[in-house]
C-alpha positions in Angstrom: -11.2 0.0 -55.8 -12.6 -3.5 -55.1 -12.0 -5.0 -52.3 -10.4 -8.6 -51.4 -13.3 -10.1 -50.6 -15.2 -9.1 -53.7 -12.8 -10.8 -55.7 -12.6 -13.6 -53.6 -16.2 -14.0 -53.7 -17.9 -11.8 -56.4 -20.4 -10.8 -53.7 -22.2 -14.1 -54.2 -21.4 -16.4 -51.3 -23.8 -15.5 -48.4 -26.4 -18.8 -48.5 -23.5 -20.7 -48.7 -20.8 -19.1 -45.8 -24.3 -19.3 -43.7 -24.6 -22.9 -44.5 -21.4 -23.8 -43.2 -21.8 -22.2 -40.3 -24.7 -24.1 -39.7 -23.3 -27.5 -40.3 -20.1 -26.3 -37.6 -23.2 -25.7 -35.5 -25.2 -29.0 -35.8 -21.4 -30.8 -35.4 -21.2 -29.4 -32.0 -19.1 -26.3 -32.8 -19.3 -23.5 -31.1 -20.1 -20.8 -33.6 -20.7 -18.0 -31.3 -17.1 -17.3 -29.7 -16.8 -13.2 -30.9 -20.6 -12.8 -29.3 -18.9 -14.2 -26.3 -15.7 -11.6 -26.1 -17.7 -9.1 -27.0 -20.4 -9.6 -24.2 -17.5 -9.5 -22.3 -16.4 -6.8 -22.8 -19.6 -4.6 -22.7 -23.0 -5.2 -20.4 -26.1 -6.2 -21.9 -28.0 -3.0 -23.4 -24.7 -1.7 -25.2 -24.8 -1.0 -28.6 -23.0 -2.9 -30.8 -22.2 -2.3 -34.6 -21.5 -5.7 -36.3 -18.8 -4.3 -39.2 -18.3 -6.4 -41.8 -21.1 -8.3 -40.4 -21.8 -10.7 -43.1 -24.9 -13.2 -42.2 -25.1 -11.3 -39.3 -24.4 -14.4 -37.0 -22.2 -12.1 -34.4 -25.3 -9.2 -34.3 -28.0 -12.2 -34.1 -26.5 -14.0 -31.0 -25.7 -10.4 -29.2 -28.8 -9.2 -29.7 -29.9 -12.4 -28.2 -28.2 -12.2 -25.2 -29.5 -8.2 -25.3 -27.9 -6.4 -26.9 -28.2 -3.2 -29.2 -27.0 -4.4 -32.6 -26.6 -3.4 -36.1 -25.0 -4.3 -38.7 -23.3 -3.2 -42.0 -21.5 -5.2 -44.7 -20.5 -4.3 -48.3 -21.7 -8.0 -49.9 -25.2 -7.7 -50.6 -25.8 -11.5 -50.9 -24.3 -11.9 -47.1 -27.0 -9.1 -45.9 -29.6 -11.2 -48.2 -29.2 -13.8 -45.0 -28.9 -11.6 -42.5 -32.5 -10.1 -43.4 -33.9 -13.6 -43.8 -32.7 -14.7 -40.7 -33.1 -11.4 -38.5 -35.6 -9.2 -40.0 -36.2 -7.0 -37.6 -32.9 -6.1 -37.1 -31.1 -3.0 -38.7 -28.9 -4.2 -41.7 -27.0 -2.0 -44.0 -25.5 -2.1 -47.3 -22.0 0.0 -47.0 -18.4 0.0 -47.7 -16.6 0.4 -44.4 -14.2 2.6 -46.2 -17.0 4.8 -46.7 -19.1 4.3 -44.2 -21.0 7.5 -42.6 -23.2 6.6 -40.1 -25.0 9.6 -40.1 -25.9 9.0 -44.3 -27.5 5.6 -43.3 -29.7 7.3 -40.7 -27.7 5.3 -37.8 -27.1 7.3 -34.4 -23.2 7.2 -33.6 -21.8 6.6 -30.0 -21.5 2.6 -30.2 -20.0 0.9 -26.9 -18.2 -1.4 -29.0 -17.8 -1.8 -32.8 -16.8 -5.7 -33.7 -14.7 -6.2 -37.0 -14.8 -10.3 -36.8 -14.3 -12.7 -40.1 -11.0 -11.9 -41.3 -13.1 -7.9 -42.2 -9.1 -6.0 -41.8 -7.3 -8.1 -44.0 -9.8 -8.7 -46.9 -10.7 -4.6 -47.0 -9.3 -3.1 -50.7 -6.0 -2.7 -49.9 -4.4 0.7 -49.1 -8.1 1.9 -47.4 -6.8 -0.1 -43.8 -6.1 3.1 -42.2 -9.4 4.7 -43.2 -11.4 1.8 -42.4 -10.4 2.1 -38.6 -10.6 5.8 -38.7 -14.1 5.4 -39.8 -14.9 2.6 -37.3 -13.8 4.8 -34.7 -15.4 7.9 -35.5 -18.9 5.6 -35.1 -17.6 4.8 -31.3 -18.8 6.9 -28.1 -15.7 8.1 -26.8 -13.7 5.0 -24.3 -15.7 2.6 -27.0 -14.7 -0.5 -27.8 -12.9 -1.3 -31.3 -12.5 -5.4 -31.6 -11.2 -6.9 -34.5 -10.1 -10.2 -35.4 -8.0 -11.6 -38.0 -5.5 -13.8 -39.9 -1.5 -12.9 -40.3 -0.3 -15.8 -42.5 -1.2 -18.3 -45.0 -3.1 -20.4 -42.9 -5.3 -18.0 -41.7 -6.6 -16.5 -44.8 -8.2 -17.4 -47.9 -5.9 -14.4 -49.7 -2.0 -14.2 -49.3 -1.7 -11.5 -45.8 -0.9 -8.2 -46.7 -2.1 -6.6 -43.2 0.8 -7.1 -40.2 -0.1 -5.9 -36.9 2.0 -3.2 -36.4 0.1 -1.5 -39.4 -3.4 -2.4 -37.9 -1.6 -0.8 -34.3 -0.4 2.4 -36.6 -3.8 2.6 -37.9 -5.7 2.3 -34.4 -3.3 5.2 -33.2 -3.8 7.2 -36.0 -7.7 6.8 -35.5 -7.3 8.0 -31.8 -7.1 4.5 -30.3 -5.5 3.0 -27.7 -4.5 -0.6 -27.5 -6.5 -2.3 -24.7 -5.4 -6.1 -24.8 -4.7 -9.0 -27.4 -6.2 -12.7 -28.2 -4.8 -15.2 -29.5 -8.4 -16.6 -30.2 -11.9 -15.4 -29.6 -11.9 -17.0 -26.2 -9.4 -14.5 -25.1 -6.7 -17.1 -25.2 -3.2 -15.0 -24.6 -1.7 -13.9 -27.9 1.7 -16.4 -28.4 2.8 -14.4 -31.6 0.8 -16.8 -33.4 -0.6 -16.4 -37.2 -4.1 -14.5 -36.1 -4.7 -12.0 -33.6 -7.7 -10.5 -32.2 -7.0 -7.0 -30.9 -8.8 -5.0 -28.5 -8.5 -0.9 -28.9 -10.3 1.9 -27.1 -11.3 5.4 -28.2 -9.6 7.7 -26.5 -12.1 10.1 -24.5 -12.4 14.3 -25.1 -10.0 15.2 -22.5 -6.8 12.1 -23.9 
């Protein structure tokens, strides 16, 4: 099954979704805001796996700021950049809905998996639930699962099919527990506005 961002895209888009990052950045904007949450959240020397990751721009900036990072993204003209830009960094071609770890020679036991860029809602539809399952099975148990995303029209390139009492189903079902919800990636309160970035944690062995 494809999913929405393949058909959105065709898998060709990654020199030019970097490029606009780049002019945001040389305007003054800053580009870095899910690095930001997510560094604090965890301490420097966590590992982090950048799902969905794209360009990589969230795994380049944590690993700047020294952090653990790889990354994994199903669009191989997005990892294209990512490799340009950070070749020594570990980059890997996968469907999260598929996505075993273990096959692509990566250790499990991540501190905090980060699902930024709209990843939830543009997955092939119906695969939601197994996504997160999978993106918690790669977590340490009390890992971090943060993902951000759009809930209406003006928040996403595709019309929203994903609400957030299916991405909360879909955390419990995984053996999550919610931690806190952003409004924004500056941890701005959630208002009940049209996107959400939601903050779950693996529940340990003994809970």
């Amino acid at each position: 099954m494809s999913n929405r961002w393949t058909e959105l895209t065709g898998d060709t888009s990654g020199e030019d979704y970097a490029a606009r990052f780049a002019a945001l950045a040389r305007s003054g904007k800053d580009v870095h805001g899910e690095a930001s949450l997510c560094a604090a959240l965890v301490p420097a020397g966590a590992r982090v796996l950048d799902a969905g990751c794209g360009t990589g721009r969230v795994a380049i900036r944590l690993t700047e700021l020294g952090y653990d990072c790889a990354g994994v993204d199903v669009d191989p003209s997005m990892l294209a950049v990512a490799r340009k830009q950070a070749p020594g960094l570990p980059w890997f071609h996968a469907d999260l809905a598929t996505l075993d770890p273990a096959a692509l020679g990566i250790a499990p036991g991540f501190d905090l998996v980060v699902a930024a860029g709209n990843v939830m809602a543009l997955l092939a539809p119906g695969t939601e639930t197994t996504v997160v399952r999978r993106l918690s099975e790669a977590l340490r148990p009390g890992g971090l699962l943060v993902a951000g995303f759009g809930l209406d029209a003006a928040h996403l390139p595709v019309p929203p099919a994903l609400t957030l009492a299916d991405y909360d189903a879909a955390c419990a079902a995984a053996g999550l527990t919610p931690v806190d919800r952003f409004a924004t990636w500056d941890a701005a309160p959630y208002d009940g506005g049209g996107y959400a970035v939601s903050v779950h944690r693996r529940r340990d062995s003994t809970g």
